[in-house]
N, CA and C atoms of all chains as a GROMACS GRO file, in nm:
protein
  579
    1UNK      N    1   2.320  10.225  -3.170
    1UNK     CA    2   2.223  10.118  -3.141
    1UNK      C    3   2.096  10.182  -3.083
    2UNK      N    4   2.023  10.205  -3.164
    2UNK     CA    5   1.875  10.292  -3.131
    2UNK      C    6   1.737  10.216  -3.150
    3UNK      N    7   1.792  10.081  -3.202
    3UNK     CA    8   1.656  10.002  -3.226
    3UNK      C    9   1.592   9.986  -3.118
    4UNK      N   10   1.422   9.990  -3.116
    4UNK     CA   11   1.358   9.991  -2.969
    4UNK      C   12   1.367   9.813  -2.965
    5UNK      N   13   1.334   9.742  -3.094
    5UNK     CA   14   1.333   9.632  -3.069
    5UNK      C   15   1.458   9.538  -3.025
    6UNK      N   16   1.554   9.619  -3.088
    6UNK     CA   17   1.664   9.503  -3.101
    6UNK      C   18   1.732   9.530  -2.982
    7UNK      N   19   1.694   9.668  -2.900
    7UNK     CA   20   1.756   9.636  -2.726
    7UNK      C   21   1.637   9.565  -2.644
    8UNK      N   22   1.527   9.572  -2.691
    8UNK     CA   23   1.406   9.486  -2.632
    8UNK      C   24   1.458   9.322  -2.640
    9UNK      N   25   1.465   9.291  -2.733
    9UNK     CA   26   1.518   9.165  -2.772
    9UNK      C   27   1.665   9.114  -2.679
   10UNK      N   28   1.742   9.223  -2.683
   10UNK     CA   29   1.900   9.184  -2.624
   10UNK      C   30   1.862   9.181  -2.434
   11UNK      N   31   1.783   9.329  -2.409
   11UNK     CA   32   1.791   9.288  -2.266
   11UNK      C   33   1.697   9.151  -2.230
   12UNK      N   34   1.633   9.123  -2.320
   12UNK     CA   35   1.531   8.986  -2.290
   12UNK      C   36   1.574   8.839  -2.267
   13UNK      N   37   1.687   8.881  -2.375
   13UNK     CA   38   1.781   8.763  -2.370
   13UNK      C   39   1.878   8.759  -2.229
   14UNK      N   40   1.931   8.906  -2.219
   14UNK     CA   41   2.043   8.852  -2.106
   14UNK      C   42   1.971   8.868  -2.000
   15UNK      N   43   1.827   8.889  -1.967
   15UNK     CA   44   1.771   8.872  -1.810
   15UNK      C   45   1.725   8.727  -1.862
   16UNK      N   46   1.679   8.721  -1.950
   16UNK     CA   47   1.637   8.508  -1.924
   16UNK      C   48   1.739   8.438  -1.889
   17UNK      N   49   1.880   8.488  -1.968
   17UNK     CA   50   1.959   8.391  -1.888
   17UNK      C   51   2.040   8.371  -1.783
   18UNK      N   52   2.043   8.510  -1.715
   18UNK     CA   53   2.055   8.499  -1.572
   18UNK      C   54   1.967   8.433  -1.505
   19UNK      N   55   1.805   8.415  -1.558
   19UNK     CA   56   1.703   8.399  -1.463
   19UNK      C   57   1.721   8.221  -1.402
   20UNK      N   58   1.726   8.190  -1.589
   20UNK     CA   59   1.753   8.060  -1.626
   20UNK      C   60   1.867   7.984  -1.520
   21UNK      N   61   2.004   8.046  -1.547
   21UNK     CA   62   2.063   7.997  -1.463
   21UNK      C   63   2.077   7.994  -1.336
   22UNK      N   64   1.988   8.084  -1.271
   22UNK     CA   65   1.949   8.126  -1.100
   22UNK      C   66   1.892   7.974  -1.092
   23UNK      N   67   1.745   7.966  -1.208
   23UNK     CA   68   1.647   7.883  -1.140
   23UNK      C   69   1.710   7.712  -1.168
   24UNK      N   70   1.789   7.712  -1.239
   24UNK     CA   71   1.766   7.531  -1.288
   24UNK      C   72   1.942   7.532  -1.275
   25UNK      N   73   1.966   7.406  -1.254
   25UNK     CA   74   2.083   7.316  -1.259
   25UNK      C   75   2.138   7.265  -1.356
   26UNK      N   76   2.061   7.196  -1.392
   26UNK     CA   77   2.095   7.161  -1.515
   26UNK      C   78   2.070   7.201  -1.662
   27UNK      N   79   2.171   7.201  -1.709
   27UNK     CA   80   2.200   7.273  -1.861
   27UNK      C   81   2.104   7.274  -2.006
   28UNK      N   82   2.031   7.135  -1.982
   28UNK     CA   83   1.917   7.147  -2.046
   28UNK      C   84   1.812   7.230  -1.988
   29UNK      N   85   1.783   7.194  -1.855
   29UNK     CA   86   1.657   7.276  -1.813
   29UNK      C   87   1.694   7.380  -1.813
   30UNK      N   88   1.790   7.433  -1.786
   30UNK     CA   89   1.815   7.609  -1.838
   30UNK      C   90   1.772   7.654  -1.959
   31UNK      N   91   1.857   7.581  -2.053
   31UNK     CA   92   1.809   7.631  -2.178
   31UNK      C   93   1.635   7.690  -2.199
   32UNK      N   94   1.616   7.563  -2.131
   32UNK     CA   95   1.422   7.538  -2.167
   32UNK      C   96   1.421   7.680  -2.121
   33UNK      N   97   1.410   7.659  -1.929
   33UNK     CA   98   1.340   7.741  -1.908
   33UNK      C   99   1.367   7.933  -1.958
   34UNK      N  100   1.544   7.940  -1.988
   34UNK     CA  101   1.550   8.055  -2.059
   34UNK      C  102   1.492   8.086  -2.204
   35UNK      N  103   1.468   7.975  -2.303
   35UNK     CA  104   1.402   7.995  -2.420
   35UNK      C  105   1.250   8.004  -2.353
   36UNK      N  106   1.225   7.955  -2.261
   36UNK     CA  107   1.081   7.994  -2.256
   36UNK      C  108   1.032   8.127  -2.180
   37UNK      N  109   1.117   8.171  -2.102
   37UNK     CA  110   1.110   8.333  -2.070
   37UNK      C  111   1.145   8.440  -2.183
   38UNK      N  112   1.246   8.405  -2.228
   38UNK     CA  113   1.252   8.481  -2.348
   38UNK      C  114   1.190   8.487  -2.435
   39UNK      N  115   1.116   8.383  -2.481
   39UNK     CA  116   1.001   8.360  -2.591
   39UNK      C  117   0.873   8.491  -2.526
   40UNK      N  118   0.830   8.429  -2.382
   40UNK     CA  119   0.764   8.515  -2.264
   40UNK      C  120   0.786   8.650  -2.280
   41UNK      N  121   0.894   8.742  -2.283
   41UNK     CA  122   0.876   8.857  -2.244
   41UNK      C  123   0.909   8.916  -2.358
   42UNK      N  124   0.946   8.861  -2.489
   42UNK     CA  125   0.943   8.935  -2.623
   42UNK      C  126   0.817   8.922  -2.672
   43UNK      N  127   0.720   8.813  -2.657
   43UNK     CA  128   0.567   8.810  -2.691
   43UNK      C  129   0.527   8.902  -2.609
   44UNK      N  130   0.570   8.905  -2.448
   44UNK     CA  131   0.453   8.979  -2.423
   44UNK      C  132   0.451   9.142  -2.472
   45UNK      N  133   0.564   9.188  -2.478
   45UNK     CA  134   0.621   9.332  -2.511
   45UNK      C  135   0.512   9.372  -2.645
   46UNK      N  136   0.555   9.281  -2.735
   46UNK     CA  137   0.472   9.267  -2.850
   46UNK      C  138   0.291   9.301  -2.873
   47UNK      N  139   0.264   9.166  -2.767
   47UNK     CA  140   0.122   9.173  -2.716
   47UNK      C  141   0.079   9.317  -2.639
   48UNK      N  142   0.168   9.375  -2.516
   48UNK     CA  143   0.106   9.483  -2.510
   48UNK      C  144   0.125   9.593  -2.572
   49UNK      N  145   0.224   9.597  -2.677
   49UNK     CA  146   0.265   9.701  -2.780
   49UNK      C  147   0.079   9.746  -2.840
   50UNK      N  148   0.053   9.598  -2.896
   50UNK     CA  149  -0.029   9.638  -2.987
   50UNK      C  150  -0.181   9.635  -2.933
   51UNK      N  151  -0.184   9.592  -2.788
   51UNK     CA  152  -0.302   9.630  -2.720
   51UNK      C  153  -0.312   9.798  -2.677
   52UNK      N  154  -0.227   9.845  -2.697
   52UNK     CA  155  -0.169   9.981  -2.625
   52UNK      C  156  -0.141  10.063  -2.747
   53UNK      N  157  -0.155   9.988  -2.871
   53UNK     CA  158  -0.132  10.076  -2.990
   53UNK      C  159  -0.267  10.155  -3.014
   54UNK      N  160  -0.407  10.163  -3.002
   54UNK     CA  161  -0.503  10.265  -3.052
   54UNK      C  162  -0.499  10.366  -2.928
   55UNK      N  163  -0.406  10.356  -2.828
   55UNK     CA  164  -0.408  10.446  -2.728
   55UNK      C  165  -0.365  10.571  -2.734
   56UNK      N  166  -0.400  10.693  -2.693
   56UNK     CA  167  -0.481  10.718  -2.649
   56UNK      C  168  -0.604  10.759  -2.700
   57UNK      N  169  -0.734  10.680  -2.705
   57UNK     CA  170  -0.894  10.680  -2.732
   57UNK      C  171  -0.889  10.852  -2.772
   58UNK      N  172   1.748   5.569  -1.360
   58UNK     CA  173   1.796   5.650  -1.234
   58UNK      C  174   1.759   5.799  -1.368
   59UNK      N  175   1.753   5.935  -1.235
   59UNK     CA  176   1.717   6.046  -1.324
   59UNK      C  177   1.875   6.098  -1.332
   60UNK      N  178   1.868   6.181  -1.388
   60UNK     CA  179   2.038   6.237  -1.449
   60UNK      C  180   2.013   6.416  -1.402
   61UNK      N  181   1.913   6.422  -1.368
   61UNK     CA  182   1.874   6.548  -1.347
   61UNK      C  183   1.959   6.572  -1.186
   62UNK      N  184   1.994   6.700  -1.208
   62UNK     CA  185   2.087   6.744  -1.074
   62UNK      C  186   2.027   6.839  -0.961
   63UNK      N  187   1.934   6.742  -0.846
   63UNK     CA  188   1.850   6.863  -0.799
   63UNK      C  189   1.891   6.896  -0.698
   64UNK      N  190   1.848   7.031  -0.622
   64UNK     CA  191   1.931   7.072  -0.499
   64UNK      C  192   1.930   6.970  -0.404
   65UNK      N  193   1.841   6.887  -0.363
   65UNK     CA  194   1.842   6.795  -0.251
   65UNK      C  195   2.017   6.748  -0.280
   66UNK      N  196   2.038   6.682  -0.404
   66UNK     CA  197   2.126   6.575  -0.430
   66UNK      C  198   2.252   6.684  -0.428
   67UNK      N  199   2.203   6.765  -0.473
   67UNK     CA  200   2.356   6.879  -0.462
   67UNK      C  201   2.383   6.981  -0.315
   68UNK      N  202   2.300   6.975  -0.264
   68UNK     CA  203   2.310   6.991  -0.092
   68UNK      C  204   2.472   6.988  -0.025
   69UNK      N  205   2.514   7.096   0.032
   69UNK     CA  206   2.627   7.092   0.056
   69UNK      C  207   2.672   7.142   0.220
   70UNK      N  208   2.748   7.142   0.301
   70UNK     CA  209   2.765   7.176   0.408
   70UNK      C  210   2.749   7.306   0.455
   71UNK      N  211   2.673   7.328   0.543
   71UNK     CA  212   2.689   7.490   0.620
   71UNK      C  213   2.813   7.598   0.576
   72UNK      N  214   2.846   7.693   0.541
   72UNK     CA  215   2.982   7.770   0.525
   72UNK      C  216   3.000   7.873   0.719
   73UNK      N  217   3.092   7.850   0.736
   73UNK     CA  218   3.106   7.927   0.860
   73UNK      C  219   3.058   8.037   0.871
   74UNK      N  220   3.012   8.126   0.951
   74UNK     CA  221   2.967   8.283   0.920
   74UNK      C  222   3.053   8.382   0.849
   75UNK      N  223   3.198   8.354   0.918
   75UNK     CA  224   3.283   8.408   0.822
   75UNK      C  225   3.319   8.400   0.686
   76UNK      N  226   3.317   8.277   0.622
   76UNK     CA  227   3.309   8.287   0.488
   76UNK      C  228   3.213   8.283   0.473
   77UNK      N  229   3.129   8.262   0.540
   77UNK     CA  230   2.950   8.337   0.411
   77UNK      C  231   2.991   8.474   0.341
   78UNK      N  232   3.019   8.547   0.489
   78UNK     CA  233   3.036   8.704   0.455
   78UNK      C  234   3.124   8.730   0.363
   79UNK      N  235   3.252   8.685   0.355
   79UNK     CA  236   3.343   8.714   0.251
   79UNK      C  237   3.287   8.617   0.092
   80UNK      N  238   3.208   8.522   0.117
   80UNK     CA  239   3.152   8.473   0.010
   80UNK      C  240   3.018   8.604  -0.059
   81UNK      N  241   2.970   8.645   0.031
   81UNK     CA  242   2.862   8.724  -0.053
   81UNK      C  243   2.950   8.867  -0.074
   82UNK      N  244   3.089   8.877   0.002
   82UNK     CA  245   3.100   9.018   0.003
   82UNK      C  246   3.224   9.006  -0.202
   83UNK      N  247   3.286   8.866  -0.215
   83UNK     CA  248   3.350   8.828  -0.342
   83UNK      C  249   3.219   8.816  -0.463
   84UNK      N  250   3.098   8.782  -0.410
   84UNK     CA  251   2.934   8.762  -0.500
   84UNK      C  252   2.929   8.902  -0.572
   85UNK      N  253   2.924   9.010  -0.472
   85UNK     CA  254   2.886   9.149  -0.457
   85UNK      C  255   3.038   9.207  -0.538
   86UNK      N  256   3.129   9.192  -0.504
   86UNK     CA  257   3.220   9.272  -0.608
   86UNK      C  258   3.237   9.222  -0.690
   87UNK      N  259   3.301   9.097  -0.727
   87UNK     CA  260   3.241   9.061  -0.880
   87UNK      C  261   3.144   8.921  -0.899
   88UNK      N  262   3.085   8.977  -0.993
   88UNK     CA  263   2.934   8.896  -1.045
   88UNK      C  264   2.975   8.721  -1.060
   89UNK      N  265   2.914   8.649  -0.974
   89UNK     CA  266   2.951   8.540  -1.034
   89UNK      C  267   3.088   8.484  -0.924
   90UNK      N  268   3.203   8.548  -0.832
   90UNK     CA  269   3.266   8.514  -0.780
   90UNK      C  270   3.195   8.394  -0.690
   91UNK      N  271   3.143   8.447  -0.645
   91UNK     CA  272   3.038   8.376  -0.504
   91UNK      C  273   3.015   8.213  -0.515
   92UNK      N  274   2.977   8.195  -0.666
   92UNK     CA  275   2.968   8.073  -0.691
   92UNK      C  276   3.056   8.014  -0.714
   93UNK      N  277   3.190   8.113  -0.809
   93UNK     CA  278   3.310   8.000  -0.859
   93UNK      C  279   3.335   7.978  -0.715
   94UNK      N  280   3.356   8.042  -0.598
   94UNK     CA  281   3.435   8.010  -0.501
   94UNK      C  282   3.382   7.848  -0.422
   95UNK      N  283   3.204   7.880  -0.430
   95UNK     CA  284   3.166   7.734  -0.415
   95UNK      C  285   3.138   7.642  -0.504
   96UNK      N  286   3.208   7.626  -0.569
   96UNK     CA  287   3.243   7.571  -0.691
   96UNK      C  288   3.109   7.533  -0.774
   97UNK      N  289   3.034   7.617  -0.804
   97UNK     CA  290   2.958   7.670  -0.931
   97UNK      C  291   3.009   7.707  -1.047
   98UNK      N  292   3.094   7.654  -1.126
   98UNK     CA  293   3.170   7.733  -1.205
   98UNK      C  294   3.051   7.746  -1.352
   99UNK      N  295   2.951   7.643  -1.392
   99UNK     CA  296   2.904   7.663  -1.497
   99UNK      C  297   2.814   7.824  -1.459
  100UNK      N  298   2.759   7.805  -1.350
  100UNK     CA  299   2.665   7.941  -1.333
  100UNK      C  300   2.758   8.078  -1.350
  101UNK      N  301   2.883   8.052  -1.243
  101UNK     CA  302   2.975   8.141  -1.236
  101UNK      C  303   3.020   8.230  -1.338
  102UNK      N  304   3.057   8.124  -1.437
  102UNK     CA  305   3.128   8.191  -1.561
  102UNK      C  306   2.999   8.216  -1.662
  103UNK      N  307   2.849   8.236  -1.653
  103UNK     CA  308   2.734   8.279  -1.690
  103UNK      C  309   2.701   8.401  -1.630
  104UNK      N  310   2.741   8.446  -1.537
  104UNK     CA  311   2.731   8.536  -1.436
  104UNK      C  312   2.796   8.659  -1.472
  105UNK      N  313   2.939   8.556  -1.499
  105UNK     CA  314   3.091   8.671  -1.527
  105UNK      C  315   3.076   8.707  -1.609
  106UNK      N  316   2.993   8.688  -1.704
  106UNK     CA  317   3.002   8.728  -1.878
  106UNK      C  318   2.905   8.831  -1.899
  107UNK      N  319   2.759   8.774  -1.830
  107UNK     CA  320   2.606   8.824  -1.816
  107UNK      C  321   2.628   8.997  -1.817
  108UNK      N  322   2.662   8.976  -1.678
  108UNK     CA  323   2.627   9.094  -1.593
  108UNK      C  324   2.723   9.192  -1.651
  109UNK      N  325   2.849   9.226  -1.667
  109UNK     CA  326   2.952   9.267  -1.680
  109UNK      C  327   2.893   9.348  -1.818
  110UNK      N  328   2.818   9.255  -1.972
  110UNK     CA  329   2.789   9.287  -2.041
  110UNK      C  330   2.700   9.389  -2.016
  111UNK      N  331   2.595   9.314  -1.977
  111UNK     CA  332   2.453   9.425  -1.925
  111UNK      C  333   2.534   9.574  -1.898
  112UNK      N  334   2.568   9.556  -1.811
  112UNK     CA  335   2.630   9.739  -1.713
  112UNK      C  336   2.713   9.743  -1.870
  113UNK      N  337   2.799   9.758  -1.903
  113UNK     CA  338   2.890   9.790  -2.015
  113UNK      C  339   2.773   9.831  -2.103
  114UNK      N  340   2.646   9.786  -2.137
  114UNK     CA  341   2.539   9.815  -2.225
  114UNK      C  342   2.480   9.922  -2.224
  115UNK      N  343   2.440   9.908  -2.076
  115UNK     CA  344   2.428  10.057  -2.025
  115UNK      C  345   2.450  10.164  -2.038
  116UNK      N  346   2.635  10.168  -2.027
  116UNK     CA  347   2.714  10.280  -2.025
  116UNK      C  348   2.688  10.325  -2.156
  117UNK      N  349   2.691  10.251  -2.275
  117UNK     CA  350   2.751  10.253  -2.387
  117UNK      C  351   2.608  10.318  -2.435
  118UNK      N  352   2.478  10.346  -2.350
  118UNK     CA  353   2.383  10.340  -2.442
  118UNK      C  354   2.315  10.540  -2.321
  119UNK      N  355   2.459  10.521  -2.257
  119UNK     CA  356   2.418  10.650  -2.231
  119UNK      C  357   2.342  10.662  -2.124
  120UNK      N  358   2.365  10.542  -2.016
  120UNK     CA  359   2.225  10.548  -1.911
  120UNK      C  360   2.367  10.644  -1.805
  121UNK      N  361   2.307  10.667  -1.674
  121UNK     CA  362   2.295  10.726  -1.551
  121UNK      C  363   2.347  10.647  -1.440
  122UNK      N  364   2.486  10.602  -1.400
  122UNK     CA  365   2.481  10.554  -1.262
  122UNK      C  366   2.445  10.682  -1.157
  123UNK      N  367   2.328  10.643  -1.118
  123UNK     CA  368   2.283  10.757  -1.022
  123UNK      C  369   2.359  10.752  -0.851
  124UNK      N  370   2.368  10.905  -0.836
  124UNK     CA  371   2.439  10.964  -0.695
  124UNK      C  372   2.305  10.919  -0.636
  125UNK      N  373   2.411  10.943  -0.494
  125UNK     CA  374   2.282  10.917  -0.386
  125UNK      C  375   2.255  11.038  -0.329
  126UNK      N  376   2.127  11.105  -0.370
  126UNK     CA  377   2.049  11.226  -0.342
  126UNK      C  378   1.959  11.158  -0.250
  127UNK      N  379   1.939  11.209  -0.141
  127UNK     CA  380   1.875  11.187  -0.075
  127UNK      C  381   1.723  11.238  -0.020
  128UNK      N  382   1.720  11.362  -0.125
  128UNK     CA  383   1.606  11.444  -0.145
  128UNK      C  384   1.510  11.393  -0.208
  129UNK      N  385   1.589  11.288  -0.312
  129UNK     CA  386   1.495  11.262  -0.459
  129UNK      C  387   1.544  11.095  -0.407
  130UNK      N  388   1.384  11.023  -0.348
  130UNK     CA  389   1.356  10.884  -0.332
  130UNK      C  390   1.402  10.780  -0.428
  131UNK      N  391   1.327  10.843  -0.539
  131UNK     CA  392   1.334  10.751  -0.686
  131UNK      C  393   1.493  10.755  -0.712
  132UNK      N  394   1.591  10.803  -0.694
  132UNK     CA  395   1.754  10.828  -0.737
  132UNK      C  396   1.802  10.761  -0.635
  133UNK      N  397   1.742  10.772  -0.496
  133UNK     CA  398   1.839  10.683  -0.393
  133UNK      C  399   1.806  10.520  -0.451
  134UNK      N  400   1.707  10.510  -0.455
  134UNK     CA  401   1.655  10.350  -0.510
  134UNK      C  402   1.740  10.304  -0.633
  135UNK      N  403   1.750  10.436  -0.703
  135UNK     CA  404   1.834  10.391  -0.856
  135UNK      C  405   1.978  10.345  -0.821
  136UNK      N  406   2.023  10.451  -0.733
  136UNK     CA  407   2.149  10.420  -0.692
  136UNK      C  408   2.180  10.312  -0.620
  137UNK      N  409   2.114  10.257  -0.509
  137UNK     CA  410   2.111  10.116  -0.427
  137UNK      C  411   2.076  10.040  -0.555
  138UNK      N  412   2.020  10.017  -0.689
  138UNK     CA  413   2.054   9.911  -0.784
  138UNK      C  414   2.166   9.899  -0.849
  139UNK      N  415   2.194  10.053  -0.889
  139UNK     CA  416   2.339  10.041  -0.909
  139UNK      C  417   2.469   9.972  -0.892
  140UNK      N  418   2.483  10.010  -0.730
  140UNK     CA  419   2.560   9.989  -0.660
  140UNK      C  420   2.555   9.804  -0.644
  141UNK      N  421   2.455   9.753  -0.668
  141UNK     CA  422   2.455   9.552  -0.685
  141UNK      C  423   2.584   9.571  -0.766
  142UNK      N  424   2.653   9.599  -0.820
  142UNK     CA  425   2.754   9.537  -0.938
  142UNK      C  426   2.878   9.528  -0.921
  143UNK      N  427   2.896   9.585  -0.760
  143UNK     CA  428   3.029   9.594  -0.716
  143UNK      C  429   3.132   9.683  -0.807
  144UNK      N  430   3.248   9.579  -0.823
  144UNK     CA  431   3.375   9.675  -0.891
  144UNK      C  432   3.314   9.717  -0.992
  145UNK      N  433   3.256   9.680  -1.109
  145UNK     CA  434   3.236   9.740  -1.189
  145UNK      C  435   3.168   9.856  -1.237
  146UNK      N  436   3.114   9.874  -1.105
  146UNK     CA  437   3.030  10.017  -1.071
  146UNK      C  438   3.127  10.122  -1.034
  147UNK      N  439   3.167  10.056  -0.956
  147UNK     CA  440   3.325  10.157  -0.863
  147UNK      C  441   3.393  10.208  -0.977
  148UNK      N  442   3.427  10.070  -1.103
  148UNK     CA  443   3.546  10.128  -1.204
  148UNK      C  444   3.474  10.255  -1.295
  149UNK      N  445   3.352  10.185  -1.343
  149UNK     CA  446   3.313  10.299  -1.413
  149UNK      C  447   3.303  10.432  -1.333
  150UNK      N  448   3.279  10.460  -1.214
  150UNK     CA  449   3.238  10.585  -1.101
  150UNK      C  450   3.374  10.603  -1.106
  151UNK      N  451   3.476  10.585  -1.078
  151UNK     CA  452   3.624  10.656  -1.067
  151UNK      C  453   3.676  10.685  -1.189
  152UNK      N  454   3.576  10.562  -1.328
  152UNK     CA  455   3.655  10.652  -1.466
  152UNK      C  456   3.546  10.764  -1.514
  153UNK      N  457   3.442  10.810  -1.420
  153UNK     CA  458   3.377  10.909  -1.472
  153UNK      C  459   3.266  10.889  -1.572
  154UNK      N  460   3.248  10.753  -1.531
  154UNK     CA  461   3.133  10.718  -1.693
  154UNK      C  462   3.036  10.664  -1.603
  155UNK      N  463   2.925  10.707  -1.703
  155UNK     CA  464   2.784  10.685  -1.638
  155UNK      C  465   2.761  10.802  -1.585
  156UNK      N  466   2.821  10.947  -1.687
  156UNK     CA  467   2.711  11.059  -1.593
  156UNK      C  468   2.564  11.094  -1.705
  157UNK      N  469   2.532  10.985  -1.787
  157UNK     CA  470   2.402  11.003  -1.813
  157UNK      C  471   2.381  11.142  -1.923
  158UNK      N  472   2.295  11.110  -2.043
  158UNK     CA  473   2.294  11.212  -2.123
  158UNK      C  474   2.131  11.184  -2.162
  159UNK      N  475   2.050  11.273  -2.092
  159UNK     CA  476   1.941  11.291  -2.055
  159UNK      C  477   1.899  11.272  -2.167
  160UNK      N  478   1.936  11.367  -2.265
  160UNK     CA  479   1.881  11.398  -2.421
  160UNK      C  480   1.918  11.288  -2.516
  161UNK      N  481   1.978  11.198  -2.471
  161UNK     CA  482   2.016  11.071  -2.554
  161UNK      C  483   1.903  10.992  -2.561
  162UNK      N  484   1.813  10.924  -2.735
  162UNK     CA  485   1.755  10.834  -2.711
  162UNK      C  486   1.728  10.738  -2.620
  163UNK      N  487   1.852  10.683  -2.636
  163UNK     CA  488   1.848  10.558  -2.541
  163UNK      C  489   1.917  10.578  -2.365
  164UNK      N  490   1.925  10.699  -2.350
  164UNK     CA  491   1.873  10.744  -2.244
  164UNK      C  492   1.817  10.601  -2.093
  165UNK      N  493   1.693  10.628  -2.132
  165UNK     CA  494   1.598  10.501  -2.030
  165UNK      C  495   1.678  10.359  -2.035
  166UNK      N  496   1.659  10.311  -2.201
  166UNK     CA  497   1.723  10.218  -2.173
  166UNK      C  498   1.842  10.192  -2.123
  167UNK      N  499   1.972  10.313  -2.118
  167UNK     CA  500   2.044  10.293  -2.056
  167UNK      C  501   2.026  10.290  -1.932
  168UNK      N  502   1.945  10.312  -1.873
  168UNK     CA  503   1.990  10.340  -1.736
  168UNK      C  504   1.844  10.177  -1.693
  169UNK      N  505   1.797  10.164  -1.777
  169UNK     CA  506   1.734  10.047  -1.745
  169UNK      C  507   1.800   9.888  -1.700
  170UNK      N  508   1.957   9.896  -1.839
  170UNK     CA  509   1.988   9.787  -1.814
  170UNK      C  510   2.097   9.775  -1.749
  171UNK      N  511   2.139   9.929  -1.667
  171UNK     CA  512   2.236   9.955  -1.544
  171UNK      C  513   2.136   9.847  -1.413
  172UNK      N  514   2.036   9.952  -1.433
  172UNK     CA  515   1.943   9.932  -1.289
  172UNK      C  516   1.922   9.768  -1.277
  173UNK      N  517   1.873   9.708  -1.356
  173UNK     CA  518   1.875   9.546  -1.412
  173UNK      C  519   1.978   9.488  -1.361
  174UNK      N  520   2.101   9.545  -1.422
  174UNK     CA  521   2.218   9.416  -1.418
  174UNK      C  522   2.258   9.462  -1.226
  175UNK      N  523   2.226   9.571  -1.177
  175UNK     CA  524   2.288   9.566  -1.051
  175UNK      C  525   2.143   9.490  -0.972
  176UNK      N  526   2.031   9.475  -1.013
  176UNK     CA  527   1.943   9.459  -0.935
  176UNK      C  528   1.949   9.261  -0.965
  177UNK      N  529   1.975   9.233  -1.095
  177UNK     CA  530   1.976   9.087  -1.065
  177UNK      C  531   2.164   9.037  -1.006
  178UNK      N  532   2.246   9.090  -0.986
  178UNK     CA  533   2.340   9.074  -0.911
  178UNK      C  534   2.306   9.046  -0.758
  179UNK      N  535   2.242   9.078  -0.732
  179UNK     CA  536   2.171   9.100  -0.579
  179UNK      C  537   2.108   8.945  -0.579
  180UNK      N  538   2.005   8.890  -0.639
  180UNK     CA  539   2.012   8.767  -0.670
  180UNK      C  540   2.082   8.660  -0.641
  181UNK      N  541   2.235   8.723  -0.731
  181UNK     CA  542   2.306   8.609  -0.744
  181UNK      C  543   2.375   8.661  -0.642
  182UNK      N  544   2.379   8.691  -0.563
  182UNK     CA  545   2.412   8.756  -0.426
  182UNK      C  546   2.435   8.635  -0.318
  183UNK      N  547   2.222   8.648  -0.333
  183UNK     CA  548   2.132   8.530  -0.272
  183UNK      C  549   2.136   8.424  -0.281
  184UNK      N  550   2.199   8.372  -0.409
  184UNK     CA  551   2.137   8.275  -0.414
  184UNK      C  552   2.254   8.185  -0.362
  185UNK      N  553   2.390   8.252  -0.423
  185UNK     CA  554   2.535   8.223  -0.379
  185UNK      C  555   2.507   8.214  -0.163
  186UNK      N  556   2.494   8.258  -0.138
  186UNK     CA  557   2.425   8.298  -0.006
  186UNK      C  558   2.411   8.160   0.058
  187UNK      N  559   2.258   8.121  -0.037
  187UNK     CA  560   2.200   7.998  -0.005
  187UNK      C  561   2.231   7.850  -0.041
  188UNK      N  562   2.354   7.876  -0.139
  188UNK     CA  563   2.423   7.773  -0.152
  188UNK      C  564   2.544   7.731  -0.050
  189UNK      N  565   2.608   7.836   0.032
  189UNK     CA  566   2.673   7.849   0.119
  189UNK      C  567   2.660   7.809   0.232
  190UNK      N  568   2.477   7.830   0.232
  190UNK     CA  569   2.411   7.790   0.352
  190UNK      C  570   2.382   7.632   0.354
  191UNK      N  571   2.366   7.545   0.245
  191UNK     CA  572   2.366   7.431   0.238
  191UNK      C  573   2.226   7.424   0.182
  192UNK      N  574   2.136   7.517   0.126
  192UNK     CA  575   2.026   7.478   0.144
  192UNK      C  576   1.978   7.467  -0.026
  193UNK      N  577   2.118   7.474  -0.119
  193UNK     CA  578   2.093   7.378  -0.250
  193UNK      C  579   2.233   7.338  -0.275
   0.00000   0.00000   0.00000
């Protein structure tokens, strides 16, 4: 298992849903708020991948 | 009426000092105890599954449960995250796994999602803690 993405992706998932279930009670709002961290920190990885991709000038 | 379950409404009694301690000290050895014991069981058994995976991910990917060197700052810190995971840190440290293979790709990430799963254990440490305390 050497994919950069597909452990990017896996640890993203299992810290949202610890986070998820720290922050909310209920089982819907977990979901939310873990699909929405996870959505969060695989975009952002992404986003600074490719802000950080002509680097170094 | 809302259906939503918020801490006010789930507010529960003080835990004695003594079982706090044995409540965070069952949190701390295994992931997720803390809550089944105050009967959290949906978080609990999210906990038990979570974390357990994470560290097992780790191992498997070649990370580092780091010794405590006390020379080298950055390794004592690694090791105090470590060490969040309770038994399952202990089991792997007495079966000899987790001595880290520097030259392994995944290397970092192993030892990333060691450092992770013991550092959000600590968390659920807390938070088990503060449910104990009455204050969700």
């Amino acid at each position: 298992m050497t994919s950069h993405v597909l452990l990017l992706v896996l640890f993203s998932l299992l810290v949202s849903t610890v986070f998820a279930v720290l922050m909310r009670d209920d089982p819907r709002a977990q979901l939310r708020t873990g699909a929405m961290m996870f959505s969060g920190l695989v975009g952002a990885a992404f986003v600074f991948g490719w802000l950080m991709y002509p680097l170094p000038l | 009426m809302s259906l939503k379950s918020t801490t006010a409404e789930r507010a529960r009694e003080e835990s004695e000092p003594g079982t706090l301690a044995l409540v965070c000290l069952a949190a701390w050895a295994l992931p997720g105890a803390g809550h089944l014991w105050l009967g959290r069981r949906q978080k609990a058994f999210v906990f038990m599954a979570v974390l357990p995976i994470m560290f097992a991910i780790g191992l498997m990917l070649q990370g580092r449960i780091f010794p405590f060197e006390f020379g080298e700052p950055l390794v004592v810190l690694a090791a105090v995250a470590d060490i969040g995971l309770g038994l399952p840190w202990l089991a792997a440290r007495l079966a000899g796994a987790g001595q880290g293979t520097v030259t392994a790709v995944t290397y970092e990430y192993g030892n990333c999602f060691l450092i992770v799963a013991g550092l959000l254990n600590f968390l659920v440490i807390l938070d088990a803690f503060d449910v104990a305390k009455g204050r969700k």
